[in-house]
MARGU-252321 format. One line per field, with one value per residue: residue number from 1; residue in three letters; z, y, x of N, C-alpha, C, O in turn. Coordinates in nm, 4 decimals. Example, Ala and Ser with C-alpha at 12.3 -4.5 7.8 and 13.67 -1.06 7.14 Angstrom:
BEGIN
n = 1,2 $
res = ala,ser $
n.w = 0.7800,0.7080 $
n.v = -0.5690,-0.2250 $
n.u = 1.3190,1.2850 $
ca.w = 0.7800,0.7140 $
ca.v = -0.4500,-0.1060 $
ca.u = 1.2300,1.3670 $
c.w = 0.7800,0.7870 $
c.v = -0.3300,0.0030 $
c.u = 1.3200,1.2900 $
o.w = 0.8465,0.8039 $
o.v = -0.3319,0.1138 $
o.u = 1.4236,1.3409 $
END
This chain:
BEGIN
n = 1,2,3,4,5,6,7,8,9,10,11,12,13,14,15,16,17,18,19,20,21,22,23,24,25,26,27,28,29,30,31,32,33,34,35,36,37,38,39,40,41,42,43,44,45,46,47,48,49,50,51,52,53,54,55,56,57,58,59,60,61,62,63,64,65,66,67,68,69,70,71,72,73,74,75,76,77,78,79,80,81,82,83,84,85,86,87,88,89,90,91,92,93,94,95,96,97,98,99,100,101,102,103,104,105,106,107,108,109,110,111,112,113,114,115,116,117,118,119,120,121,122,123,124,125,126,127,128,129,130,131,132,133,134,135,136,137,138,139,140,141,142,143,144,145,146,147,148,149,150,151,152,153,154,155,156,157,158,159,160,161,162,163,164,165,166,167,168,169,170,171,172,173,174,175,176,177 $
res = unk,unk,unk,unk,unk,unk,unk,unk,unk,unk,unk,unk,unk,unk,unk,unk,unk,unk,unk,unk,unk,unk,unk,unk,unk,unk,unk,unk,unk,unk,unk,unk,unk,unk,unk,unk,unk,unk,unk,unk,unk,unk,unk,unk,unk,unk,unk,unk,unk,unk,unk,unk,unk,unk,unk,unk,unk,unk,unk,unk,unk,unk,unk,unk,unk,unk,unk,unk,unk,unk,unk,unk,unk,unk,unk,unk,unk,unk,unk,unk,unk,unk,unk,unk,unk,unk,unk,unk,unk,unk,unk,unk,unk,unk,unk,unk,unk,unk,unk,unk,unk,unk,unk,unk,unk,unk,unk,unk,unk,unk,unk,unk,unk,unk,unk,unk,unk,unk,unk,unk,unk,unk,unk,unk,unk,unk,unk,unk,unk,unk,unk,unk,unk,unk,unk,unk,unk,unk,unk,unk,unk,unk,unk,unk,unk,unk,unk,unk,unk,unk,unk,unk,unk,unk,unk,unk,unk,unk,unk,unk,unk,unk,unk,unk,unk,unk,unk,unk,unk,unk,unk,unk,unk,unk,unk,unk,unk $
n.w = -11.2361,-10.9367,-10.6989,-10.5751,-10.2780,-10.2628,-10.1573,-10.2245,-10.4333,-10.4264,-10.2126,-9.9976,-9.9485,-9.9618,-10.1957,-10.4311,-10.7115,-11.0158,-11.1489,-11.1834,-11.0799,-10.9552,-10.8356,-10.6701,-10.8103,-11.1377,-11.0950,-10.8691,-11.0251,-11.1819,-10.9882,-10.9002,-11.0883,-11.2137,-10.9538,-10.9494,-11.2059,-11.1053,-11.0838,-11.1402,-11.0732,-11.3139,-11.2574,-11.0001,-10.8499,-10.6898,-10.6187,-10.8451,-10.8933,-11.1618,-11.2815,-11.2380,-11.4715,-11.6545,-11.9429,-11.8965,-12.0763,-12.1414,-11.8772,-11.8826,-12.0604,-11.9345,-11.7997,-11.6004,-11.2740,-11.2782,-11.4351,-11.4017,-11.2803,-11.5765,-11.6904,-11.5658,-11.5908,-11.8376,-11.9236,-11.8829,-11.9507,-12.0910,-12.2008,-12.3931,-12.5438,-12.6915,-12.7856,-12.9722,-13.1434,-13.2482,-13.3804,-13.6782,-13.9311,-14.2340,-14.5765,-14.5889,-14.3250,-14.2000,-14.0249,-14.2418,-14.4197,-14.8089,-14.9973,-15.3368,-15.3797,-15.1157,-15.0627,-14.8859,-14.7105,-14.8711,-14.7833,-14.5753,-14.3008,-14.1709,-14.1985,-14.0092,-13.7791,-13.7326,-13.6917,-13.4374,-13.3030,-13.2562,-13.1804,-12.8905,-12.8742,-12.8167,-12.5951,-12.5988,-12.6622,-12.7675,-12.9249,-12.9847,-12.8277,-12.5997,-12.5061,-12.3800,-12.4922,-12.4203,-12.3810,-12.6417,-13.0336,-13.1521,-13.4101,-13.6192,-13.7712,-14.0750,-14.0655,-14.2855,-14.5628,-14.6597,-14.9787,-15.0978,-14.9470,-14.8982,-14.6854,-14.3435,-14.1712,-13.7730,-13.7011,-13.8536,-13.8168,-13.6182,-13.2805,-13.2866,-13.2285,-13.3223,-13.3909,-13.4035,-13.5910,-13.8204,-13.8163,-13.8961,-14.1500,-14.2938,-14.2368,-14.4212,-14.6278,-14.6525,-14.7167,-14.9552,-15.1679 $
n.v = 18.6462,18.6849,18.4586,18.5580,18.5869,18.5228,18.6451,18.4068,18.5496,18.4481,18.2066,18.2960,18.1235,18.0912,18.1416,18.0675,18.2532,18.3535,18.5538,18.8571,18.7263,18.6845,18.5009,18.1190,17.9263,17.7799,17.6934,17.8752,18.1712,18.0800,18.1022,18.3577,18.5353,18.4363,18.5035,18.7672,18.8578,18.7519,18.6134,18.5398,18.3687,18.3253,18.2857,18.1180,18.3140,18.3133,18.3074,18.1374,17.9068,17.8489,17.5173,17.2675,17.1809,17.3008,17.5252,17.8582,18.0563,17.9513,17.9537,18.1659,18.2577,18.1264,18.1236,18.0023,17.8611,17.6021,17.2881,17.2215,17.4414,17.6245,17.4565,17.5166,17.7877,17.7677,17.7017,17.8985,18.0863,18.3130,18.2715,18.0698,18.1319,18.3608,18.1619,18.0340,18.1965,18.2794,18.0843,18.0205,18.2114,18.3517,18.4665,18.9040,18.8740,18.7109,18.7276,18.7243,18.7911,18.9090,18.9432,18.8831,18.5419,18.4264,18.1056,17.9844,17.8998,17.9899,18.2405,18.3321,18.5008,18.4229,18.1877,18.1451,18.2462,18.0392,17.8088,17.8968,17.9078,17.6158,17.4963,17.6208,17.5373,17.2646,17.2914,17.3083,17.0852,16.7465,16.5427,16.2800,16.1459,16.3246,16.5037,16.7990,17.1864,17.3615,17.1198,16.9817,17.0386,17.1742,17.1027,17.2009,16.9737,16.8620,16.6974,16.6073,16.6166,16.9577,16.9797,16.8229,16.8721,17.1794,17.2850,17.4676,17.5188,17.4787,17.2250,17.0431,17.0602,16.9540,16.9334,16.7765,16.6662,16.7145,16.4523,16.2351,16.3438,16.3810,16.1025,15.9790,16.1020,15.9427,15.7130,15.7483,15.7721,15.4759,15.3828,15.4702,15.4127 $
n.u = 8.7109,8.5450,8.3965,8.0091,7.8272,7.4988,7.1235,6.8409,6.5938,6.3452,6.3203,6.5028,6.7163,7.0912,7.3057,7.5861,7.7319,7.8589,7.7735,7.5431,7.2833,6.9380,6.7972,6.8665,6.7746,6.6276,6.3724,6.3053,6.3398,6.1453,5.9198,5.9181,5.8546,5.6008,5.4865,5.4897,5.3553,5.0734,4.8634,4.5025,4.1976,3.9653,3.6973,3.6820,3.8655,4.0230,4.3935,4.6314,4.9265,5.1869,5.1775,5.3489,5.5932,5.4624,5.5299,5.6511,5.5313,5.3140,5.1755,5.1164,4.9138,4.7178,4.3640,4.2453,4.2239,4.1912,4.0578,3.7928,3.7533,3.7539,3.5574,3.3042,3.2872,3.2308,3.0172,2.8412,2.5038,2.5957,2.8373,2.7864,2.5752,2.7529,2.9217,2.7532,2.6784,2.9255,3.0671,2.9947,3.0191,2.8926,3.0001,2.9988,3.0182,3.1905,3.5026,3.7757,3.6945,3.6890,3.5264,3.3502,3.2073,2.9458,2.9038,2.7689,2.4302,2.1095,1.9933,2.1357,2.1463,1.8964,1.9402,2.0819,1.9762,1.8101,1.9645,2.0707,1.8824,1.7377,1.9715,1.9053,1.6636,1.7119,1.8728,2.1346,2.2771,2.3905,2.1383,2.1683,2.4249,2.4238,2.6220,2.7595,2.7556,2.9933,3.1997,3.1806,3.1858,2.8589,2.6346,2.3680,2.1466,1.9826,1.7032,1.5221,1.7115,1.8189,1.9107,1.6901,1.4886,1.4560,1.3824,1.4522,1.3146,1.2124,1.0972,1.2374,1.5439,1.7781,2.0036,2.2877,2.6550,2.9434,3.1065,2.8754,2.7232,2.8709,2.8803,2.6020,2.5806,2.7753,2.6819,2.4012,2.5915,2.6535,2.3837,2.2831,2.5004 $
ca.w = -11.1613,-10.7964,-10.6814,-10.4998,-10.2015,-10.2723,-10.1337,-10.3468,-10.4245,-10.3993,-10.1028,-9.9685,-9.9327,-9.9755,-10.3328,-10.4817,-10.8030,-11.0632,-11.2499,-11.1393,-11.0796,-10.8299,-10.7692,-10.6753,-10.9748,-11.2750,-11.0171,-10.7668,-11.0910,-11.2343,-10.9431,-10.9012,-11.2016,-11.1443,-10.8574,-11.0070,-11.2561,-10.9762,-11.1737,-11.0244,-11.1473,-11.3798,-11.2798,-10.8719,-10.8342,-10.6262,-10.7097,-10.8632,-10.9857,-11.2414,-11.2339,-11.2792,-11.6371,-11.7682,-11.9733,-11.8265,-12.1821,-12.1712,-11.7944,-11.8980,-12.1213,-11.8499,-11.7048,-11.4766,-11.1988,-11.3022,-11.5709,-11.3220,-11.3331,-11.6726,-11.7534,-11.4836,-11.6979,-12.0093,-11.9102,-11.7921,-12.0974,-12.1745,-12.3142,-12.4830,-12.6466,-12.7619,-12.8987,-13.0694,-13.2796,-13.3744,-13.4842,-13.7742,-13.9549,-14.3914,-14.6624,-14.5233,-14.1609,-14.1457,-14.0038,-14.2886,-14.5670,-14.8674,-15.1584,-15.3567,-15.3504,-15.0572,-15.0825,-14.7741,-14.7584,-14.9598,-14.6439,-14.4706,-14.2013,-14.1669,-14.1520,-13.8849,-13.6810,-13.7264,-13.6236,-13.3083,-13.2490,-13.2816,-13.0463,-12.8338,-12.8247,-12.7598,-12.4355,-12.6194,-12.6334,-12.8444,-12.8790,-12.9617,-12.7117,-12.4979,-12.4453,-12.3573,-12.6051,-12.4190,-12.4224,-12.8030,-13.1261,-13.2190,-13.5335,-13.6273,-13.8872,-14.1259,-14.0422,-14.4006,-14.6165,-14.7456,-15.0836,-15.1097,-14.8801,-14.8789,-14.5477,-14.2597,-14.0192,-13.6413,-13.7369,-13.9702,-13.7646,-13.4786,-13.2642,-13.2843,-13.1944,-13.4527,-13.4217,-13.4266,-13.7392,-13.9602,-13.8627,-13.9485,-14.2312,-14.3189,-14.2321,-14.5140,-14.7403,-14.6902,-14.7224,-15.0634,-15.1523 $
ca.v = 18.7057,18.5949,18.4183,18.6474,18.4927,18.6156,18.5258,18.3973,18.6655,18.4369,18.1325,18.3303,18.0392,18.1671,18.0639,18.1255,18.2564,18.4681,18.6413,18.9075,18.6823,18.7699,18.3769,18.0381,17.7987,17.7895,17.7221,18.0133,18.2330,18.0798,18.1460,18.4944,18.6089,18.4426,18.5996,18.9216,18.8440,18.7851,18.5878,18.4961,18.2491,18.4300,18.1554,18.1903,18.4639,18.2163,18.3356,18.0388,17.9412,17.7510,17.3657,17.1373,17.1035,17.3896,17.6205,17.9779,18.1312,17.8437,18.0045,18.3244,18.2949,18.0375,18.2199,17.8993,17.7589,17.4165,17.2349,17.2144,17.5908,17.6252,17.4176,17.5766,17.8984,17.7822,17.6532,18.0105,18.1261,18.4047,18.1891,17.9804,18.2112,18.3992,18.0307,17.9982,18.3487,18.3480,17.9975,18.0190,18.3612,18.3389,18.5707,18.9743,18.8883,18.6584,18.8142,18.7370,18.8381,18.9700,18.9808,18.7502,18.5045,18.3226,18.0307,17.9172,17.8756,18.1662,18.3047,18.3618,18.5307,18.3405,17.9992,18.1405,18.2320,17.9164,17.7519,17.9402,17.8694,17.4841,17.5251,17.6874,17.4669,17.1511,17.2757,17.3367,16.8817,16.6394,16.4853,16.1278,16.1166,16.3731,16.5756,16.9222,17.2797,17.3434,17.0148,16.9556,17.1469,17.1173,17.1543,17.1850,16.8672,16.8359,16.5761,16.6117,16.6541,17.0468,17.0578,16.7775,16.9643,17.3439,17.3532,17.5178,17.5230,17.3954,17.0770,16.9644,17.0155,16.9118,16.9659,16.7138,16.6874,16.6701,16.3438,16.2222,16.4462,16.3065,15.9514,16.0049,16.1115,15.8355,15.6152,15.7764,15.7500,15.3632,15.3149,15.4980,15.3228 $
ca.u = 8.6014,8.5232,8.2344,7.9849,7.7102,7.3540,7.0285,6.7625,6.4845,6.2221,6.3622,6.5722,6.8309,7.2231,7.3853,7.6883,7.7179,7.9654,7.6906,7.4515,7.1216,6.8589,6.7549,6.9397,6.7834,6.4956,6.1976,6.2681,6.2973,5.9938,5.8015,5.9288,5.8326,5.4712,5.4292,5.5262,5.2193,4.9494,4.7219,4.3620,4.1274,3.8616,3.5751,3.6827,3.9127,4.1655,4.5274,4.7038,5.0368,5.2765,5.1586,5.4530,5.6361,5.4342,5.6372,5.5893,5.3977,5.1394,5.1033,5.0703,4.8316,4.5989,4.2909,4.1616,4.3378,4.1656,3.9805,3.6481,3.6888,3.6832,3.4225,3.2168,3.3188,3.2181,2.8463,2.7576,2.4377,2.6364,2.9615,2.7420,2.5269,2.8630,3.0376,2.6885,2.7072,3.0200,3.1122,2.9933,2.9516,2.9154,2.9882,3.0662,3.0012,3.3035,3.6477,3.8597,3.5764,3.7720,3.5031,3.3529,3.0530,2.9324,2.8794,2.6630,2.3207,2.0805,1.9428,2.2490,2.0700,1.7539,1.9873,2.1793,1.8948,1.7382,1.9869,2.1066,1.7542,1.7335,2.0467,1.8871,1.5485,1.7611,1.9235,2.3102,2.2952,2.3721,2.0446,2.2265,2.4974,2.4377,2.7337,2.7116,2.8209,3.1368,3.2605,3.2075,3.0894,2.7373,2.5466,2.2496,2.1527,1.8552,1.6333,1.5056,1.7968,1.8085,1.8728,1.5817,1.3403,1.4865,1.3335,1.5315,1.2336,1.2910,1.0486,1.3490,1.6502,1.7690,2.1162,2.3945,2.7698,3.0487,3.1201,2.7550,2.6965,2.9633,2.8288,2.4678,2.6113,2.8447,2.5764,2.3485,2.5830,2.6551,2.2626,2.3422,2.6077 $
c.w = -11.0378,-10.7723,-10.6049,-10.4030,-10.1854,-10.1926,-10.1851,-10.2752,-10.3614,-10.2820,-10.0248,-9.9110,-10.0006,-10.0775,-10.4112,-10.6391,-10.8600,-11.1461,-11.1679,-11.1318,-10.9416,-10.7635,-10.7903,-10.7963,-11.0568,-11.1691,-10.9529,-10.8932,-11.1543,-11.0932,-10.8573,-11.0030,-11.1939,-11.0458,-10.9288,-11.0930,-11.1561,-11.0281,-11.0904,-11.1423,-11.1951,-11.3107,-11.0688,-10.8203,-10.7029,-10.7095,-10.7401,-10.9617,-11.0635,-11.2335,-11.3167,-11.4154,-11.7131,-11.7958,-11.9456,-11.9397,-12.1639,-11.9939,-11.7912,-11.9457,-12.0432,-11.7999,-11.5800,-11.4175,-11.2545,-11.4110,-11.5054,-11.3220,-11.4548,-11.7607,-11.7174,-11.5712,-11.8254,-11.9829,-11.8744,-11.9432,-12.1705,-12.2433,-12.3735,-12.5529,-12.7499,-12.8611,-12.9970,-13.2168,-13.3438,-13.3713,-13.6262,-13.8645,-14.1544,-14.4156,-14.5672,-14.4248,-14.0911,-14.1841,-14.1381,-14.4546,-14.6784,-15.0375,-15.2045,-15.3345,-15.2397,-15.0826,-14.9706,-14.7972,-14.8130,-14.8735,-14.5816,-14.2826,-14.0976,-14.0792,-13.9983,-13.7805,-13.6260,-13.6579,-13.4804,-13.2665,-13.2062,-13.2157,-12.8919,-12.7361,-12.7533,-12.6131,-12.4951,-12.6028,-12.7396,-12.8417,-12.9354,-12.8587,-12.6202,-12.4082,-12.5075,-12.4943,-12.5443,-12.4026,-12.5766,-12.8883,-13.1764,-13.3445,-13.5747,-13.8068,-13.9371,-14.1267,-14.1893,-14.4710,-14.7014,-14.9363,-15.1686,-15.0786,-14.8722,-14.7908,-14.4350,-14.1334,-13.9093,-13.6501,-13.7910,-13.8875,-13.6220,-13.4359,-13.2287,-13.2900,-13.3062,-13.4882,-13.4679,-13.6091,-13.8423,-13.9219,-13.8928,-14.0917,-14.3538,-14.3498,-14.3902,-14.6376,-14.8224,-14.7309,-14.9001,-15.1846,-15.1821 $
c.v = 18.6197,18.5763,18.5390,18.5193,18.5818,18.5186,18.5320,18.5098,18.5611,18.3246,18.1686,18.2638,18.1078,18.0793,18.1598,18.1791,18.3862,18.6043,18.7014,18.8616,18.6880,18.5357,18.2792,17.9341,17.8695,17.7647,17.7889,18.1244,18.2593,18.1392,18.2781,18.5426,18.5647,18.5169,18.7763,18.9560,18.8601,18.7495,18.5354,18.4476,18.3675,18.3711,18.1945,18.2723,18.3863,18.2918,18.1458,18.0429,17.8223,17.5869,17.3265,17.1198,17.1956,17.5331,17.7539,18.0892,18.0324,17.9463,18.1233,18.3648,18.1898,18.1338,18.1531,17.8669,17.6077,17.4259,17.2745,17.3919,17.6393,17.6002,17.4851,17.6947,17.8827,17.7388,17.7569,18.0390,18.2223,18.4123,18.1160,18.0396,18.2796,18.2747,18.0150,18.0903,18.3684,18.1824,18.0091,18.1545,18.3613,18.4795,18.7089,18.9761,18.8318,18.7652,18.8609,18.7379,18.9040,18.9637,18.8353,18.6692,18.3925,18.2282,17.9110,17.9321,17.9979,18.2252,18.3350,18.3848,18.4771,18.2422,18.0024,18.1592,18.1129,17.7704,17.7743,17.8794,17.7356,17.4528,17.5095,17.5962,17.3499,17.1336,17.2819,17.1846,16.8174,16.5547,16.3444,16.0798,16.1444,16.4790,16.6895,17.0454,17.2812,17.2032,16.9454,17.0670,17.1265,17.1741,17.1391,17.0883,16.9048,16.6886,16.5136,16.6727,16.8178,17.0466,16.9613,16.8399,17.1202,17.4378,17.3532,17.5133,17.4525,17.2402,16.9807,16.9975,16.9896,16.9021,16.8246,16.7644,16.6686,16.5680,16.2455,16.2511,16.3472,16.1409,15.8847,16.0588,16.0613,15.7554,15.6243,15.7402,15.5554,15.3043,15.3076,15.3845,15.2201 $
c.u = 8.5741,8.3774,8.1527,7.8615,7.6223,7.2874,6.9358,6.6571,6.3475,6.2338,6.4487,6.7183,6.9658,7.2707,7.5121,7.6934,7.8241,7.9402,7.5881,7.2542,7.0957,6.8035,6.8433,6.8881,6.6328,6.4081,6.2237,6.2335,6.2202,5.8293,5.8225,5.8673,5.7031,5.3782,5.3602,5.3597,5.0968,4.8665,4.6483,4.2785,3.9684,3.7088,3.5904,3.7113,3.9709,4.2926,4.5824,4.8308,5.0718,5.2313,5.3224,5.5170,5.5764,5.5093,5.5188,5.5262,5.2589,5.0737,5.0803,4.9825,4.6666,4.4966,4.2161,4.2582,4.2848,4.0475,3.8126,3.6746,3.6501,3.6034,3.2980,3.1275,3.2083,3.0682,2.7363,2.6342,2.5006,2.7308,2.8920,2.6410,2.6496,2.9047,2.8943,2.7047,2.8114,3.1062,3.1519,2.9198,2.9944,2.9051,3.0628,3.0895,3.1447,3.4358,3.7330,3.7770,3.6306,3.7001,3.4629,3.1881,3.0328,2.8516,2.7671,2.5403,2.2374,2.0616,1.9885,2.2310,2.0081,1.8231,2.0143,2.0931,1.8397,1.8360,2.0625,1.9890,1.7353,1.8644,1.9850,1.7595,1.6300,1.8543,2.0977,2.3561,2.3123,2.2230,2.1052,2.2666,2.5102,2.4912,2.6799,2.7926,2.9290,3.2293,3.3074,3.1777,2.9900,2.7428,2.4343,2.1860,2.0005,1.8350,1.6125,1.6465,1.7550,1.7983,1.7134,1.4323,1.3504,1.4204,1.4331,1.4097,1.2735,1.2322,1.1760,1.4674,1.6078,1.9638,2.2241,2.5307,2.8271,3.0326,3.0002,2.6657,2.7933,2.9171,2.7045,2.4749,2.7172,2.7522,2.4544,2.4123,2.6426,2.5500,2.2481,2.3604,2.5827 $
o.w = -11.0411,-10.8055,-10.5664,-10.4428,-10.1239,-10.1583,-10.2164,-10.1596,-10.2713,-10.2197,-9.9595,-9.8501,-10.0970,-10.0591,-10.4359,-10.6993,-10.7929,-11.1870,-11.0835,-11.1600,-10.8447,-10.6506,-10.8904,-10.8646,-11.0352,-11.1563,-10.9240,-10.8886,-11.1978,-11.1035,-10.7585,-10.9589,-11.1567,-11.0477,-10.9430,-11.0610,-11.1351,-11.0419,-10.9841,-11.2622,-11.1308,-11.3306,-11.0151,-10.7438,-10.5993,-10.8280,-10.6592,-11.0561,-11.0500,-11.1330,-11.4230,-11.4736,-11.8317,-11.7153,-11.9571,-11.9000,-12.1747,-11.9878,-11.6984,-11.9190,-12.0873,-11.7524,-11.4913,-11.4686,-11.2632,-11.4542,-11.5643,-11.3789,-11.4680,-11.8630,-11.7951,-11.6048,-11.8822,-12.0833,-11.8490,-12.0508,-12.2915,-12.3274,-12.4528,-12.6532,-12.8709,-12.9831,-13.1116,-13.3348,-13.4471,-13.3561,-13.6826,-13.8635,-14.1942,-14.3531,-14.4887,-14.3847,-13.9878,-14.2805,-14.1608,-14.5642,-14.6402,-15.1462,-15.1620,-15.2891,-15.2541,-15.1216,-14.9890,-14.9075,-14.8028,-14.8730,-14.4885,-14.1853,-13.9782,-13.9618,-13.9065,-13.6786,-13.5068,-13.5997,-13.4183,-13.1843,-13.0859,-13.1866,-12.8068,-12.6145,-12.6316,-12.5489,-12.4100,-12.5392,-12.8243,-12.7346,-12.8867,-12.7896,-12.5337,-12.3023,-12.6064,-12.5772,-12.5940,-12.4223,-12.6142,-12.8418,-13.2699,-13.3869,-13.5577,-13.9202,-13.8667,-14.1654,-14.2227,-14.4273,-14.7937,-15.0047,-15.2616,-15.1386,-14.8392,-14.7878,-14.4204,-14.0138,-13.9237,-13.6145,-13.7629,-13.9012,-13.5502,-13.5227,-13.1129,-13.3384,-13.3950,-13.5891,-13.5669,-13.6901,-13.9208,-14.0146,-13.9120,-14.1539,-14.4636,-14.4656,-14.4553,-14.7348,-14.9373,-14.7805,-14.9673,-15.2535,-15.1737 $
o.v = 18.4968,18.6416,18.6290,18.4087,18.6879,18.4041,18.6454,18.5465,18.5948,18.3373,18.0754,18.3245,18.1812,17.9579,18.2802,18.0989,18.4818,18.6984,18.6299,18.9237,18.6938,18.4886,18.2899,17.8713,17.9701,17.8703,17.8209,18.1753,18.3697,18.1831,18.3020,18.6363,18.6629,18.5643,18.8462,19.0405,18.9656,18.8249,18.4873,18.4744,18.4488,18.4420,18.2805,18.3324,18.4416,18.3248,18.0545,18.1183,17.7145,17.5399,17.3598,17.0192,17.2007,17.6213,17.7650,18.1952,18.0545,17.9954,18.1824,18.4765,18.1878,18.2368,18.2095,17.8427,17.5126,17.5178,17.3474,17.4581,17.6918,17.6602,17.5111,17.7092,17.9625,17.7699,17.7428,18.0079,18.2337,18.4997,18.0642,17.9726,18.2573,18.2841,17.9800,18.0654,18.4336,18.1914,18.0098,18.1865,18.3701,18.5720,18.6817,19.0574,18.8703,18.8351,18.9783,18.6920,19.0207,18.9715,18.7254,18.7204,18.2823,18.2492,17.8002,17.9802,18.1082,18.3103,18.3858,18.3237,18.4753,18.2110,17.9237,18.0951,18.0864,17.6701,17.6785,17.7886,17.7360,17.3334,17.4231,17.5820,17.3391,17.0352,17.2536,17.1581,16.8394,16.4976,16.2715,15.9987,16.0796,16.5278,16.7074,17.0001,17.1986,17.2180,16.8878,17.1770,17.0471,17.2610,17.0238,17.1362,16.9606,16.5953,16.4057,16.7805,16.8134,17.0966,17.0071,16.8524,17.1830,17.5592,17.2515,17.5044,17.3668,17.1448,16.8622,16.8883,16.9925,16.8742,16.7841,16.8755,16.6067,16.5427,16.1757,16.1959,16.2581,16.0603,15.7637,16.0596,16.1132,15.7206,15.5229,15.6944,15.5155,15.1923,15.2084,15.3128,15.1310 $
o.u = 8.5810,8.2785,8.2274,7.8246,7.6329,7.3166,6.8995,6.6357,6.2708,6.1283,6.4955,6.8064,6.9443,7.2789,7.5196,7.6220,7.8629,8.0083,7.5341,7.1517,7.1715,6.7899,6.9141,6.9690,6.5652,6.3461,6.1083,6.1215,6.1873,5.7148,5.7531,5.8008,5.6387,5.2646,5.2599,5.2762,5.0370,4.7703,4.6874,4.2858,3.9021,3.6101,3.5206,3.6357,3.9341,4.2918,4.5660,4.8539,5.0140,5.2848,5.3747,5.4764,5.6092,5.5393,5.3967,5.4779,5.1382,4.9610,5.0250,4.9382,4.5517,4.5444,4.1520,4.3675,4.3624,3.9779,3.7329,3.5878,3.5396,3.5705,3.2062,3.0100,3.1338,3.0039,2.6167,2.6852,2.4810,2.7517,2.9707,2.6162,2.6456,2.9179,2.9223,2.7294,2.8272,3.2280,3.2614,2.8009,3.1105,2.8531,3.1536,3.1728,3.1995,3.4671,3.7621,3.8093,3.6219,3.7571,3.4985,3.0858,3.0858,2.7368,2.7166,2.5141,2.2909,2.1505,1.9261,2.2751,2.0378,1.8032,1.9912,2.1190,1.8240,1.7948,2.1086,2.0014,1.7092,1.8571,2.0061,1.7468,1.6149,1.8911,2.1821,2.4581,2.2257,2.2022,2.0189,2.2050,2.5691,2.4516,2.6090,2.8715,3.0057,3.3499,3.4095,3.1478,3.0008,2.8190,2.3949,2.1882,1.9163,1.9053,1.6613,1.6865,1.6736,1.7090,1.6469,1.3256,1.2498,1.3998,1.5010,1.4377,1.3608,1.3014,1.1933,1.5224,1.5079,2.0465,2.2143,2.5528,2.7685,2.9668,3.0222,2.5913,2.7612,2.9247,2.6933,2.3688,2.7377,2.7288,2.4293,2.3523,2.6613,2.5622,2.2196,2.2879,2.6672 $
END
């Protein structure tokens, strides 16, 4: 078979080749086929493309051109009311619900209000460290330990980060201990 001389689809530079391809290497074809996509930043609505080394499913499935966009994104009330509601959803409410007894708190309901709420009062913060809801995962802790006090009111919690949480709760149980 004889060589043929194309020119690339997307640099239009002249390359030789024995096989029917439309571009001269892996980055003109990667950023043909980008193009082709036409993605735009959900947060500015900038088109942006391919960064460097990233394989072309991870960019397919990107909706920010940048991190500072999607944080931007994620601080709006109406993503952070959403990540509050459906964290955590017990018994029939959760997705993969298949029967059976839940096992979360009796109130199911109630809890969950109470603590979207107590969320909600604290500004979406770590009140230890600080850091914000889309940056980490909060939770909402009892001040008073539940099954001691079997109070859920907003007096008794209060919103902490993961990490925070499990060491206020470490901490308890070295006092224990």
């Amino acid at each position: 078979m004889a060589a043929m001389t194309k020119r690339c689809a997307w640099c239009g530079k002249a390359f030789r080749t024995y096989r029917e391809q439309t571009c001269c290497s892996h980055a003109c074809r990667s950023g043909l086929a980008c193009a082709r996509l036409g993605k735009r930043c959900r947060q500015c609505g900038r088109p942006f493309r391919r960064r460097e080394g990233e394989q072309f499913s991870a960019y397919k499935r990107r909706h920010f051109c940048s991190p500072e966009c999607y944080r931007e994104h994620a601080r709006t009330p109406e993503v952070k009311a959403k990540c509050s509601r459906t964290w955590f959803r017990p018994g029939p409410a959760h997705r993969y619900w298949k029967g059976g007894r839940s096992y979360a708190f009796d109130a199911d309901l109630r809890w969950e209000r109470q603590r979207v709420e107590a969320l909600r009062r604290d500004g979406h913060r770590c009140q230890f460290c600080g850091r914000e809801a889309p940056d980490v995962r909060l939770a909402a802790h009892h001040v008073r330990p539940f099954p001691l006090s079997r109070d859920n009111s907003l007096r008794n919690l209060i919103t902490l980060c993961r990490s925070c949480h499990t060491h206020i709760h470490m901490m308890a149980r070295r006092e224990i201990g």
